[in-house]
N, C-alpha and C positions, 0 to 999 in steps of 0.2 A: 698624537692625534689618531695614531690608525689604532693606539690599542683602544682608543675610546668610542671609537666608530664600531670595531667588533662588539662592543660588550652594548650596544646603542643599537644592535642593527638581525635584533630578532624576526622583527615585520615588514624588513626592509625588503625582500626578495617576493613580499607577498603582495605588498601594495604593489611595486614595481608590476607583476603582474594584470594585478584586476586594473591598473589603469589603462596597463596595454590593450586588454582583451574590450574595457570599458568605449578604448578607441578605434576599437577594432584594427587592430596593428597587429602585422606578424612578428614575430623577433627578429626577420630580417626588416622589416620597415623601421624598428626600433634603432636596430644598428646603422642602418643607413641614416638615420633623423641625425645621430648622436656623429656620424663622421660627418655631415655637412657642418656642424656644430664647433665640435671640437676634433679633426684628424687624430690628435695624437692623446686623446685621453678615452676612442671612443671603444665599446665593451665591440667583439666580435659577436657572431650568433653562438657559437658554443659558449663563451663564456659570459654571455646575458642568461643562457640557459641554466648555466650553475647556480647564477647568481639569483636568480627566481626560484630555483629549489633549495636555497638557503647552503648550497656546497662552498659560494665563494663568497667571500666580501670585495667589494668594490673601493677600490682607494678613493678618498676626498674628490678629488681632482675627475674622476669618471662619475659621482655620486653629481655632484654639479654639473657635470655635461648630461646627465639623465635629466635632472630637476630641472634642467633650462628647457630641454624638449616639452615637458607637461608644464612648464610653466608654475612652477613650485618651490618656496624653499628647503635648502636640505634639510633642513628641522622636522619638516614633514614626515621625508622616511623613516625617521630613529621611531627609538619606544619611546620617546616621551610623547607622542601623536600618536596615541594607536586608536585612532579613529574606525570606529567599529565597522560602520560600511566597508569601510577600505581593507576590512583582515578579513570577512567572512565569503566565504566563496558566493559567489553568484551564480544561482541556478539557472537565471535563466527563466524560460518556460517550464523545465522537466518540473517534474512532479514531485510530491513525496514535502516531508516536512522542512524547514529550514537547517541550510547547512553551519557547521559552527567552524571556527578558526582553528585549525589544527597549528599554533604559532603556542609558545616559540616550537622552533622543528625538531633541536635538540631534545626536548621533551614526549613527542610525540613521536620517534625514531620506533624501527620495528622492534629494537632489541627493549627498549623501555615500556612498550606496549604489548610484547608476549609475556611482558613480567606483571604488566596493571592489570589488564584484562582477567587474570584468573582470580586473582586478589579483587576485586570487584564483583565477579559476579558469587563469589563466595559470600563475602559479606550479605550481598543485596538476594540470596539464594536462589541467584537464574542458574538455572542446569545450564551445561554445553550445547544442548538442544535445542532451546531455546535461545539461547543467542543466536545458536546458526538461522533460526527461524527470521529475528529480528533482521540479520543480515541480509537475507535472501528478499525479506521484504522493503529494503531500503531500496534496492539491488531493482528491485521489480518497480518499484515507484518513481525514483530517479527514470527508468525507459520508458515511466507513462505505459507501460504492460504490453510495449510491441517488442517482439520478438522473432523476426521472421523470419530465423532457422528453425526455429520449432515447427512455425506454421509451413512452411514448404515442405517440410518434412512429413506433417500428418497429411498433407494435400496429395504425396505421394502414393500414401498410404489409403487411402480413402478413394484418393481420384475427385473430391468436395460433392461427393452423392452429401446428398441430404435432406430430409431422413433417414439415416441410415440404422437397418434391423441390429437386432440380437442378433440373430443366423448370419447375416453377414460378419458380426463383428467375431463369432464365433470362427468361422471361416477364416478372415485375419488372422487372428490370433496362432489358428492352424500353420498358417503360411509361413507366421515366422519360428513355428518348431516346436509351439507348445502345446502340449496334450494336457487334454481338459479332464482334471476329474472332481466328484462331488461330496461334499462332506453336509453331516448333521451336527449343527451346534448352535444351541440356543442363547441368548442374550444373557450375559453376567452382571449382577452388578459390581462396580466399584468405588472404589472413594479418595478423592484426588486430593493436592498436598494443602487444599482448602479445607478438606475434612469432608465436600460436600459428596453425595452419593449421588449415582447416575449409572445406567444401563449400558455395557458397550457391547460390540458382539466382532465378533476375529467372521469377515466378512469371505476372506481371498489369502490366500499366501502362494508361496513357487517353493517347490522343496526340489533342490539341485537333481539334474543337470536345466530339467525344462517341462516338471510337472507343475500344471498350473491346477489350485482347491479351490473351486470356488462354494460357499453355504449353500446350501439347498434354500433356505430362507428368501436368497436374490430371484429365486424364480415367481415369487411375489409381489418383486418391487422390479420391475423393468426397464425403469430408465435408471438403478442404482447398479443393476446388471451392466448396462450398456458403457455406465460410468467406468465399473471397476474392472472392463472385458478392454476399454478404450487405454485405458489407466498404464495395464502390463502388458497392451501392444507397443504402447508410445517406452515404456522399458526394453523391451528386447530390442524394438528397431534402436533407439537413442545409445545404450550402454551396454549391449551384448550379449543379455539375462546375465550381468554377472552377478545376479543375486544378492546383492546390496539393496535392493527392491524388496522387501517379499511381502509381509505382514502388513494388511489391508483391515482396520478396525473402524467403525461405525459407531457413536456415543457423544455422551457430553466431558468426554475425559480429553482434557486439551493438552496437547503436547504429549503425552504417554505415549513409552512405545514399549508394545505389547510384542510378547512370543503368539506363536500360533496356538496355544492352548488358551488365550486370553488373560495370561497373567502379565501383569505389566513390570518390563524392565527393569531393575534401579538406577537409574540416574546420575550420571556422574555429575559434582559441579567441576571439573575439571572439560577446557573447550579441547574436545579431539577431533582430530583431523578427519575420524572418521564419519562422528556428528555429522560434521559441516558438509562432508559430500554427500553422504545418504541424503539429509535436508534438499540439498539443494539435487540432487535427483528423483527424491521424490516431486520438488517443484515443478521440475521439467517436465516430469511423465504428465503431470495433473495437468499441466497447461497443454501437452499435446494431444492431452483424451480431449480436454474442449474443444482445441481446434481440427479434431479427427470427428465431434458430435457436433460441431455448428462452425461450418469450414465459412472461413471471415468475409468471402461474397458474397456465398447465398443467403449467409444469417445476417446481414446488413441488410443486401434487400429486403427481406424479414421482416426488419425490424421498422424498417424505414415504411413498410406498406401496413403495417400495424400499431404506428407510432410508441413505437418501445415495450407495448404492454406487457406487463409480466405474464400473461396468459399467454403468450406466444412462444411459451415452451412445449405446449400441449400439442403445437403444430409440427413442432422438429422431435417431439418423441423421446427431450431430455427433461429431466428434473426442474424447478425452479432456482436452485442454487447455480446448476451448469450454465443456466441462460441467462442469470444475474451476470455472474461472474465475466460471463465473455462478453455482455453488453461493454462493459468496460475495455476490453480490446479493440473490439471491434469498431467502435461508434468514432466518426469522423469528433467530435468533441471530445476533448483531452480534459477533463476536470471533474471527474469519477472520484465517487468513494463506494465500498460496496463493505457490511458487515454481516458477520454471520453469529447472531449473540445468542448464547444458551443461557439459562438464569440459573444462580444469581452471578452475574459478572464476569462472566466469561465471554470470552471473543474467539469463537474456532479459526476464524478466515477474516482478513483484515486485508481490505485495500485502499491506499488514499494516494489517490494521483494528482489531488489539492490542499494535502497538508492538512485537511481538517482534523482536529484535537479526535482525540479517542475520549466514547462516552464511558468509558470503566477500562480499568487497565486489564489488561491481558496477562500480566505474571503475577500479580497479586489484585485480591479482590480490596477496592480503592471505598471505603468507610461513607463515605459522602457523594454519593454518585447524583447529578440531579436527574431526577425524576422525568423530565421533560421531553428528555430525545425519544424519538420515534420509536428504536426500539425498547426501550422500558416501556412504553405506553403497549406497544403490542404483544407483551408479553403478558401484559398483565389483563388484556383485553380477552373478552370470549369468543371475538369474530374473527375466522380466520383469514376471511376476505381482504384482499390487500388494500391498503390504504395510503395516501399522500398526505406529504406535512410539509409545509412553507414553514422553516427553520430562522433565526435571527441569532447570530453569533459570533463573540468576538474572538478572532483571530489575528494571533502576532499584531496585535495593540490594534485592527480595524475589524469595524464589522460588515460582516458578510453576510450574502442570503443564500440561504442552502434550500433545497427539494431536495424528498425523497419518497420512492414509495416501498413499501414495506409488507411482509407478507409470512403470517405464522404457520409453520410448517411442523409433522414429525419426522423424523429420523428413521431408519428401520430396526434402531430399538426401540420406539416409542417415546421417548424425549421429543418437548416439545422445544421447539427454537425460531428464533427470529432472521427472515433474510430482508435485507435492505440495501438495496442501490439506491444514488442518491449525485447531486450534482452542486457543483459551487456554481451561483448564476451570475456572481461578480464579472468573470470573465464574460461574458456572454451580453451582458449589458453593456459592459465598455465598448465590447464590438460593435453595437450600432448605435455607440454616440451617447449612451446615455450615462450619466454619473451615477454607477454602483455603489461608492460609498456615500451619495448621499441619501441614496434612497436607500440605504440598509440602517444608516443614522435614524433619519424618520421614523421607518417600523418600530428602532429598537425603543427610541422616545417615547414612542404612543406604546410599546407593550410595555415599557418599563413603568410606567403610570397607570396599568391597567391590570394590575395582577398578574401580568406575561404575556395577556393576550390582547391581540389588536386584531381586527378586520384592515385590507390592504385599501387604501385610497382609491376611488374611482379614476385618474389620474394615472395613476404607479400601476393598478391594476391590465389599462390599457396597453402599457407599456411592455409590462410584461405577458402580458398575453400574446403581443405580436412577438417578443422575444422565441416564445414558448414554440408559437408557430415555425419559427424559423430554427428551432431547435430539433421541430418535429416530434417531441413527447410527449405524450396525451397526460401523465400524470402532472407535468409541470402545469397546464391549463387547468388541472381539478385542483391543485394545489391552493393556486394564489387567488381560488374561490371558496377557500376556506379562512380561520382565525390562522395570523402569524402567531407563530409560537416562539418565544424569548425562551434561549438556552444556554448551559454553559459549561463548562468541562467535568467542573466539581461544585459542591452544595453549598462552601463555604466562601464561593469567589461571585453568588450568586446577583445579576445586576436587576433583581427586580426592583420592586420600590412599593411596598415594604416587599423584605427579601423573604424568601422563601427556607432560607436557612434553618432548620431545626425541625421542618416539617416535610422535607425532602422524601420520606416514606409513603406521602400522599402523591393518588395519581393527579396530573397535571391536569 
């Protein structure tokens, strides 16, 4: 019997889990459940702890003093039940997209996983860089994007002045031991592993021990100055100029990393160790330039006395991208996406702290993109004036209502690109009582009958406007006084009626 319970007892240690955490049980309440139960079969707390992380098996005799506690037959824990809810972790509130079952464990072990992983991203052609990418953005979505050693850290630094100059940041920078000098170089073009062509320009680099280049070109763009002055102060305080930082480029070439002369790298597909921490230091710096250019109390209040508006970057003296980006941190609501989409198909900066689908993949350009989402429409729009869209979308099998407002921008190579912050209002509805999936049902039924597009019910509209109020952002109220718009990942999954499939090239 116990060889058949091992060779039965892959997803055993994991349901065991989520039912506990489902109960909110510690493993000493577990243990405690299981002696009042059964004394002499019951698991202690280290060895419920093995037996959750798949190290031990549990004899018969303890497997039925656990199943008596939850009230379950043992047939439940074996694989012949691997009842999906039960094997996939539960996130919970955090963010970021759904998690999958790392089961059976012997398979997923780190010695089987430093072997898949390279053979994987070989085949599917992600560089090491890009995966580090994907990780750091799991990594950043899963904490919902607070991190408050970073932010203590630039607060140090800054003292949360805000707005805070060039010359000051200039001054910084001094402080922590970099001398500043200036170079001429003009914008390059190149052409990425898409084949497509785009302008980059080698912006900043630190050439050891602690000279800091920056282009002479940023003394035209001053809030991408103040960016990339903020960028290699949050380096030297964070990781000690050890020069793992340096090369600062500007472009629609995603993922590339360039020498200081602007030629780009080769790419290993092989994941090195060294990838992974550049990646995720360069994360760290970028998140503490934001929060050293819009320190998370003054730019809440901000935000809060301007109701979000994307012009309310013009008041703290940073870019439109900076001020996107840290609405997301900042904002007391947790259900933020923010994208930063170059064409055709590319995604520079990706945050989804509600799991929402990606409108085109970001490692390979995805054939059938629909046409619909916000940012294909602005890209392909003449105005650059920002604009909101009441979104209809199914997600992980229900549909949701998504805002977003959106706002076409250049680059300081002259590439044009789209920024879009954006909100799931599911959550937000529920908060005050109201049923989100059925009013996301509704819309999608009326735009699915209507070519995509529905106007919002007089109804649903009031609803959400008091929503909007109590969210405090002025584009959610422009929004859902326009047509909902019916969307969806990809061109050929498309739920209009008739579908739009084949014509996906047309703007929406």
């Amino acid at each position: 019997m116990k060889k058949n319970l091992i060779r039965q007892s892959h997803f055993l240690g994991t349901k065991i889990r989520n039912l506990r955490k489902r109960n909110n049980l510690t493993m000493e309440d577990l243990s405690a459940r299981c002696i009042r139960h059964e004394p002499d079969s019951a698991p202690s707390v280290s060895y419920l702890s093995m037996i959750e992380r798949g190290k031990r098996v549990p004899s018969i005799e303890m497997l039925e003093t656990i199943a008596l506690v939850f009230q379950k037959p043992v047939e439940w824990f074996l694989d012949d039940s691997p009842v999906e809810n039960e094997i996939t972790p539960n996130k919970g509130s955090r963010g970021g997209i759904s998690g999958m079952a790392l089961e059976p464990g012997f398979l997923f072990s780190n010695d089987i996983l430093q072997i898949a992983i390279p053979e994987m991203l070989s085949q599917t052609g992600v560089s090491g860089r890009q995966f580090a990418h994907l990780l750091i953005r799991a990594y950043q979505e899963h904490h919902q994007n607070h991190f408050p050693d970073l932010e203590r850290a630039a607060e140090e630094i800054g003292q949360k002045q805000m707005p805070i100059s060039a010359e000051e940041l200039m001054r910084l920078a001094k402080k922590q031991g970099l001398k500043i000098r200036w170079f001429d170089k003009p914008p390059m073009g190149a052409i990425d592993e898409l084949g497509v062509y785009s302008k980059n320009i080698v912006s900043s680099y630190i050439e050891a021990p602690n000279t800091l280049y920056l282009n002479e070109l940023l003394k035209l763009y001053p809030t991408r100055l103040k960016y990339e002055l903020a960028t290699h102060i949050g380096h030297s305080v964070l990781h000690n100029q050890d020069s793992l930082k340096s090369v600062m480029t500007i472009g629609g070439n995603h993922g590339a990393n360039f020498n200081k002369e602007g030629v780009v790298k080769r790419q290993s597909a092989n994941v090195e160790a060294q990838d992974i921490l550049q990646a995720w230091r360069d994360f760290e710096s970028s998140f503490f330039a934001g929060a050293l250019l819009c320190p998370k109390v003054p730019f809440r209040q901000l935000l809060d006395r301007t109701g979000y508006e994307i012009e309310s970057h013009l008041q703290v003296g940073v870019s439109a991208s900076v001020a996107m980006r840290r609405m997301t941190a900042v904002s007391p609501y947790s259900h933020w996406h923010y994208f930063d989409a170059y064409s055709p198909g590319k995604l520079k900066a990706v945050y989804r702290g509600n799991g929402i689908p990606l409108p085109w993949g970001n490692m390979r350009e995805v054939e059938d993109p629909c046409q619909h989402w916000a940012v294909f429409r602005k890209i392909n729009e003449e105005s650059d004036a920002p604009s909101a869209q009441l979104s209809i979308l199914e997600t992980n099998g229900e549909p949701r209502i998504y805002v977003c407002e959106s706002v076409r921008v250049a680059d300081m190579a002259g590439n044009k690109h789209v920024l879009c912050a954006g909100i799931d209002l599911n959550p937000a509805i529920s908060a005050q009582g109201g049923d989100a999936v059925a009013m996301a049902e509704e819309l999608r039924d009326k735009c699915s009958t209507n070519n995509g597009l529905s106007g919002v019910p007089r109804k649903m509209k009031k609803d959400l406007a008091s929503v909007a109020k109590i969210l405090n952002i002025n584009w959610v109220d422009r929004a859902i006084n326009t047509d909902a718009k019916l969307i969806c990942p990809r061109g050929n999954t498309c739920p209009r009626n008739p579908s739009c499939y084949g014509r996906c090239s047309e703007k929406g």
